[in-house]
C-alpha positions as CSV (number, residue, x, y, z in Angstrom):
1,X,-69.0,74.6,21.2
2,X,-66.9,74.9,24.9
3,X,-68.1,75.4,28.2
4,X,-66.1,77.2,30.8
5,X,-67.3,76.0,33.8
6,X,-66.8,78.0,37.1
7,X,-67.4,76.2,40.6
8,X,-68.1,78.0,43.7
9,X,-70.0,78.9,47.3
10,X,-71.4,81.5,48.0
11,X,-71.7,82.6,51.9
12,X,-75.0,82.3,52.7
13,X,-74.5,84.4,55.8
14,X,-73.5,88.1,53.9
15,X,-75.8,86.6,50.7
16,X,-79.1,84.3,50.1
17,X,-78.7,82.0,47.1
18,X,-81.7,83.6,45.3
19,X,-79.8,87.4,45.6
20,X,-76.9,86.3,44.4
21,X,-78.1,84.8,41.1
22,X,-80.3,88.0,40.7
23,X,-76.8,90.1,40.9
24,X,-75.6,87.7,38.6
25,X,-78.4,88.1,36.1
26,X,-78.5,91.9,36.2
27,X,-74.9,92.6,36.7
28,X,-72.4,90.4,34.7
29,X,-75.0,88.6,32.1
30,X,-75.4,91.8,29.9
31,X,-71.6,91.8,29.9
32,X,-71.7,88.4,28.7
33,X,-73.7,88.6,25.9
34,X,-71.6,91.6,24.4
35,X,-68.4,88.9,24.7
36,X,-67.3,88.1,21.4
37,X,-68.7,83.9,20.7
38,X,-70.7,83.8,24.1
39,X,-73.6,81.2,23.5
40,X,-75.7,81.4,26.4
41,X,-75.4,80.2,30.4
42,X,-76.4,78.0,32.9
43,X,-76.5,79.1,36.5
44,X,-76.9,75.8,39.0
45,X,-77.1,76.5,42.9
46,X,-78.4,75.3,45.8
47,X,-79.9,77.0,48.9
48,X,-76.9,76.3,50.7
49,X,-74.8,78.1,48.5
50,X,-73.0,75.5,46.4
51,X,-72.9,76.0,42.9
52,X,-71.6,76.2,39.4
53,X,-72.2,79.0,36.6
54,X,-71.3,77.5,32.7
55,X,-70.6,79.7,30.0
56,X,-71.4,78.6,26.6
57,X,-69.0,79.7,23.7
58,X,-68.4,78.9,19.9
59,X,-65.1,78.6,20.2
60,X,-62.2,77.6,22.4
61,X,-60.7,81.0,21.1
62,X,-63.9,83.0,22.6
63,X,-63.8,80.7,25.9
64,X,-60.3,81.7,26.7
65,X,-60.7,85.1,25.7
66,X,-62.4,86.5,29.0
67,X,-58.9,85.4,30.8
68,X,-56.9,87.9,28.9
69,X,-59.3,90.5,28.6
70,X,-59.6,90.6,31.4
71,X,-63.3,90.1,32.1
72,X,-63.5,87.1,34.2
73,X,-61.2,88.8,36.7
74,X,-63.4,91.9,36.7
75,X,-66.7,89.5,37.7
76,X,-64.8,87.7,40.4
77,X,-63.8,91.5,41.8
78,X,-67.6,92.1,41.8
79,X,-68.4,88.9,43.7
80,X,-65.6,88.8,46.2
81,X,-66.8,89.6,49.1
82,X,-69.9,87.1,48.9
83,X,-67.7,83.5,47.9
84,X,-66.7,81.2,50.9
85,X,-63.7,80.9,48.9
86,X,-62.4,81.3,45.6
87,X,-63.7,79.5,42.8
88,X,-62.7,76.6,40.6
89,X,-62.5,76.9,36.7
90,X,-62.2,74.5,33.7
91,X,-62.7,74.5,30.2
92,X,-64.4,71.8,28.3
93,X,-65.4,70.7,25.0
94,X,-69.3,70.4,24.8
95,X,-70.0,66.7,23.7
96,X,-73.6,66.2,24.4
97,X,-76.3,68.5,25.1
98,X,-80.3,67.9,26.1
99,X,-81.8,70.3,27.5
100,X,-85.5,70.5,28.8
101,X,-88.2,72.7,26.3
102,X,-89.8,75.3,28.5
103,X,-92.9,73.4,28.3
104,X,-91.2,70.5,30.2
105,X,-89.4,72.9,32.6
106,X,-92.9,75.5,33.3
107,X,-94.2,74.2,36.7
108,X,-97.7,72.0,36.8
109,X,-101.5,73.3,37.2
């Protein structure tokens, strides 16, 4: 499995934190999951903006693909306006995963 991993900041005077990832859900995820490999995402942020969106894929193939398609230049152009400045990007190979259960994650009585 490979991660492409996408650093950024979001202005959090045109955009709240919690809108932005909203957008994110309901505007570019669909796309995602009709990308050929796509294996799921993470979405990290902070209130202040900072953050980092990971793309899962099952294959470095599929992980590179959205640069010559095409796609991941059509998601920046959606989110353009609302970034401090433009974001970082790297591929990696996943080594390692452990990931909470929703049971651990679901918040307490």
């Amino acid at each position: 499995m490979y991660a492409r991993v996408t650093q950024l900041e979001i202005d959090t005077m045109r955009i709240d934190t919690d809108t932005a990832v909203a957008v994110y859900q309901s505007e570019v995820v669909p796309d995602l999951r009709r990308q050929p490999g796509y294996a799921g995402v993470l979405v990290l942020a902070n209130p202040e903006g900072t953050g980092a969106v990971i793309t899962f894929w099952d294959s470095v193939e599929a992980a590179d693909a959205s640069a010559t398609t095409g796609f991941y230049a059509d998601v920046l152009e959606k989110f353009t306006t609302i970034f401090k400045s433009p974001p970082g990007r790297g591929r990696y190979e996943v080594r390692m995963v452990e990931l909470p259960t929703a049971e651990a994650s679901a918040p307490g009585p």
